[in-house]
C-alpha positions in Angstrom: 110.0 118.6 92.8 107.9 120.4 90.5 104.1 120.8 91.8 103.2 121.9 88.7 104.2 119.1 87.2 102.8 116.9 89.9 99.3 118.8 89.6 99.6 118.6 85.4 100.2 115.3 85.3 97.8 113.8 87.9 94.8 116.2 86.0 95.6 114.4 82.7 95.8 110.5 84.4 93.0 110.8 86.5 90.7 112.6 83.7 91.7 109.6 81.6 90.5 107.0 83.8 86.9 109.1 84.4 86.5 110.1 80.9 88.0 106.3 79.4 86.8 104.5 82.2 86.6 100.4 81.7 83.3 98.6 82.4 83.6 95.2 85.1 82.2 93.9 82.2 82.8 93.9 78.4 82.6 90.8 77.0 85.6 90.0 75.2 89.4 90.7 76.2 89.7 92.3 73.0 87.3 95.3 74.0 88.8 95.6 77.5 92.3 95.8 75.3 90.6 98.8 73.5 89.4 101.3 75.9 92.9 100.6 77.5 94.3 101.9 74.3 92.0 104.6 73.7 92.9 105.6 77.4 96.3 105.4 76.9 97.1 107.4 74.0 95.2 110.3 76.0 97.1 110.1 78.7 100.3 110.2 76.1 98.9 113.3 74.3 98.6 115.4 76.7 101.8 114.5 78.4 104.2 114.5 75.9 104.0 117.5 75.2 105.6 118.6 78.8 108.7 116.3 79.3 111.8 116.2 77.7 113.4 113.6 75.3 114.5 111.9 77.5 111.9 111.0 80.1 109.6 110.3 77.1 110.2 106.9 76.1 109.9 106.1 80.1 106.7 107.5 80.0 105.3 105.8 77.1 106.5 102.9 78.1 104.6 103.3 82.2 101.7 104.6 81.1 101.1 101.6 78.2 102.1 99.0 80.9 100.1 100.0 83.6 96.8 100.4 81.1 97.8 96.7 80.0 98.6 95.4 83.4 95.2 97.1 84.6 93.3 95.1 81.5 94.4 91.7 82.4 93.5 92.2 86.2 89.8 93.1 85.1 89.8 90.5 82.7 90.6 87.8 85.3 88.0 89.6 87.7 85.5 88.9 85.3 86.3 85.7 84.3 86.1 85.1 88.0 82.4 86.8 88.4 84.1 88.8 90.8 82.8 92.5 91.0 85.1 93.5 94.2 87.9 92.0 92.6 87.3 94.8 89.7 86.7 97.1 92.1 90.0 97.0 94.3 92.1 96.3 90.2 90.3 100.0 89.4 90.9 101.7 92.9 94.4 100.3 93.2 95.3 100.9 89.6 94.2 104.7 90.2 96.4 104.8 93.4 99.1 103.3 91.6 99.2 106.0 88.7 99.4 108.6 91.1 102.6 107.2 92.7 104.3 106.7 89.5 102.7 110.2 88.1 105.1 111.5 91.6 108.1 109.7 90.5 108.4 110.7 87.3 107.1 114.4 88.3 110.7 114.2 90.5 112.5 113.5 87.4 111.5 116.4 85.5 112.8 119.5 86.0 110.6 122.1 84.2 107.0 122.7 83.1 107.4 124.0 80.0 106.2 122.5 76.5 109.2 121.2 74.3 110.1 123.1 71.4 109.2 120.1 69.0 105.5 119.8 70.7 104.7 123.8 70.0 105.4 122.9 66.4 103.8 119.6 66.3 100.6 120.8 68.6 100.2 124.3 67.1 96.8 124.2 67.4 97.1 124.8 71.2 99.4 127.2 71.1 96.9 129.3 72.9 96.7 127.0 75.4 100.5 127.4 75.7 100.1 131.0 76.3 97.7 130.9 78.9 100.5 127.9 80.9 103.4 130.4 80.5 101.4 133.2 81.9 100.6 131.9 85.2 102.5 132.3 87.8 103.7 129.0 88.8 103.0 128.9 92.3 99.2 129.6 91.9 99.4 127.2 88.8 100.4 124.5 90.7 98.1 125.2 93.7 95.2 125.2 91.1 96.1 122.1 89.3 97.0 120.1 92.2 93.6 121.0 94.0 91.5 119.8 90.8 93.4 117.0 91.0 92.3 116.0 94.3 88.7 117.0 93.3 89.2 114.6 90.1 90.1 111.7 92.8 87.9 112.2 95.2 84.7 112.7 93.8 84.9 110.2 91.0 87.7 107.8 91.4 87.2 107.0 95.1 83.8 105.4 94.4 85.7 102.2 93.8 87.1 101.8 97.0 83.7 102.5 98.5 82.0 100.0 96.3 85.4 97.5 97.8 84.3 98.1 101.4 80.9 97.8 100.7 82.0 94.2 99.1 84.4 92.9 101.3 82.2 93.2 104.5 79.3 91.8 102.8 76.7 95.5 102.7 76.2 94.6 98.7 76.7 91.6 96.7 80.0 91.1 94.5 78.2 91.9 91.8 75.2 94.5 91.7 73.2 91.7 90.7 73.6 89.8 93.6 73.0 92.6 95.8 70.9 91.6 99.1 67.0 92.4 99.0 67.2 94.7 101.5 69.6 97.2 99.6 68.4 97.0 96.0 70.0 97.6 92.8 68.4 100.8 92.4 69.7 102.1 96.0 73.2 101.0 95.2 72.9 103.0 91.5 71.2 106.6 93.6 74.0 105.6 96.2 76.8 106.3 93.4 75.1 109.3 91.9 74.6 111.0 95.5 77.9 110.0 96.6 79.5 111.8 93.7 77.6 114.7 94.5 78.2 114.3 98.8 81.5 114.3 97.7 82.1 117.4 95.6 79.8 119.0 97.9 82.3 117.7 100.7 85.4 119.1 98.8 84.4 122.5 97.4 83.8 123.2 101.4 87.0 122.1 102.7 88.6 124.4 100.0 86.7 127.1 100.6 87.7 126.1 104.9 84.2 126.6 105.2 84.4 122.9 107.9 81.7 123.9 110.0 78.7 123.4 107.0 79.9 119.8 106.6 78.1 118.6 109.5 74.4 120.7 107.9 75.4 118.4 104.7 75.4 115.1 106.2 72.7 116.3 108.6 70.5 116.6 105.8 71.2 113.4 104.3 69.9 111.1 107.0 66.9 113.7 107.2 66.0 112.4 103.5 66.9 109.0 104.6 65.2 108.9 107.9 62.7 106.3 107.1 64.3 104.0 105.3 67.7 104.0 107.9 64.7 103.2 110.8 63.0 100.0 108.4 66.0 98.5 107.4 69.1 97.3 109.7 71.0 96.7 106.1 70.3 100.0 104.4 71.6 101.7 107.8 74.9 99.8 107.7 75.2 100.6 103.8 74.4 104.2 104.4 76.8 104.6 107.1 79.9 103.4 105.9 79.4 104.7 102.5 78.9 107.9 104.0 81.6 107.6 106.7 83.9 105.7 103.5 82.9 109.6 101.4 84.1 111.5 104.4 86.8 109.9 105.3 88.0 109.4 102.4 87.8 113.2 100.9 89.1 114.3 103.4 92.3 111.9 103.6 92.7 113.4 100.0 92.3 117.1 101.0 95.0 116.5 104.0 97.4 115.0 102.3 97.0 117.9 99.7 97.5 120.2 102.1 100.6 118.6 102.8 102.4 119.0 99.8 101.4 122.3 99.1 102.9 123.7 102.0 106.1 123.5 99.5 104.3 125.0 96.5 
């Protein structure tokens, strides 16, 4: 397999579904059909231009069926007033690209831009350039680590907000959250958790382990008070910490793993 490929492709799916990213909620199917197609034909345009021809009318054909497929789960979540329901469609719809991102990854054999997409996208020809002159191996290292970043800091939050869900910490909707762990703590809990986590992952790729613990020390510090007044707030804060922490670094292992062979 190509890691470079792997890495490539797993940057371009998983900035799509940040940068595109589909509300629980927008009103009719239509809309949730458009920011599908919007975040499909990004994830087409930057791919293309790597595969061959004949792996590119599979790919087309994946990556508009999985945005469609993904569309009609969240519209039956929402028809359903069902926020976890949207949450596992997102986080298992993010999983799932990454699989088939690895299976077609193993079908191509080089990471090279087709002669017809250096004509057709001559404007990043520069771009090009600055592929061809990196040395694979570090290239593929690089790409594949952002790529982990991508996942964990941003689209992991769904699973989180899942777990928080299924064993009752917040409401199925943020609407319906409990008294005890408001709206507004559940919005600061996604903002700090995004930050935790990038926090989190810059220091396991640096190896720097030891100044995880001083991270999440200084958390509860901040959170002292409110972890002591409220029995609801501690369970929330717990297992959306423990969720971040496991959950980066079950990214950053399994990494690891596969760039033992890069």
């Amino acid at each position: 397999m190509n890691y470079t490929v792997l890495g490539y492709a797993l940057c371009v799916i998983f900035s799509a579904r940040i940068i595109i990213a589909c509300p629980i909620s927008l009103g009719r199917f239509k809309n949730v059909l458009l920011v599908s197609f919007f975040r499909a034909v990004f994830e087409i345009v930057f791919l293309l231009p790597f595969v061959n021809r004949h792996t590119a009318l599979l790919i087309i054909v994946l990556i508009a069926g999985t945005n469609l497929l993904e569309s009609l789960f969240l519209r039956l979540a929402e028809k359903r007033n069902r926020g976890a329901d949207a949450n596992a469609t997102k986080f298992l719809f993010s999983i799932l690209s990454a699989i088939l991102v690895f299976l077609i990854s193993s079908l191509n054999l080089n990471f090279e831009p087709a002669q017809w997409a250096k004509v057709f996208y001559g404007s990043m020809s520069a771009w090009f350039l600055f592929l061809e002159s990196i040395e694979p191996v570090s290239l593929g290292r690089v790409l594949l680590s952002f790529s982990g970043f991508l996942f964990s800091v941003f689209l992991i939050n769904d699973g989180i907000l899942l777990l928080l869900n299924k064993y009752q910490i917040i409401g199925s909707t943020e609407a319906s959250a409990s008294e005890s762990v408001s709206t507004k703590n559940i919005q600061r809990g996604k903002v700090i958790g995004v930050l935790e986590r990038a926090v989190l992952y810059l220091l396991m790729l640096t190896g720097d382990y030891s100044a995880i613990g001083f991270v999440l020390a200084a958390k509860t510090l901040v959170r002292f008070k409110e972890l002591e007044d409220s029995k609801d707030f501690a369970e929330y804060f717990l297992i959306g910490t423990l969720a971040s922490l496991g959950g980066t670094i079950l990214i950053r292992f399994l990494l690891l793993f596969f760039m033992n062979g890069v």
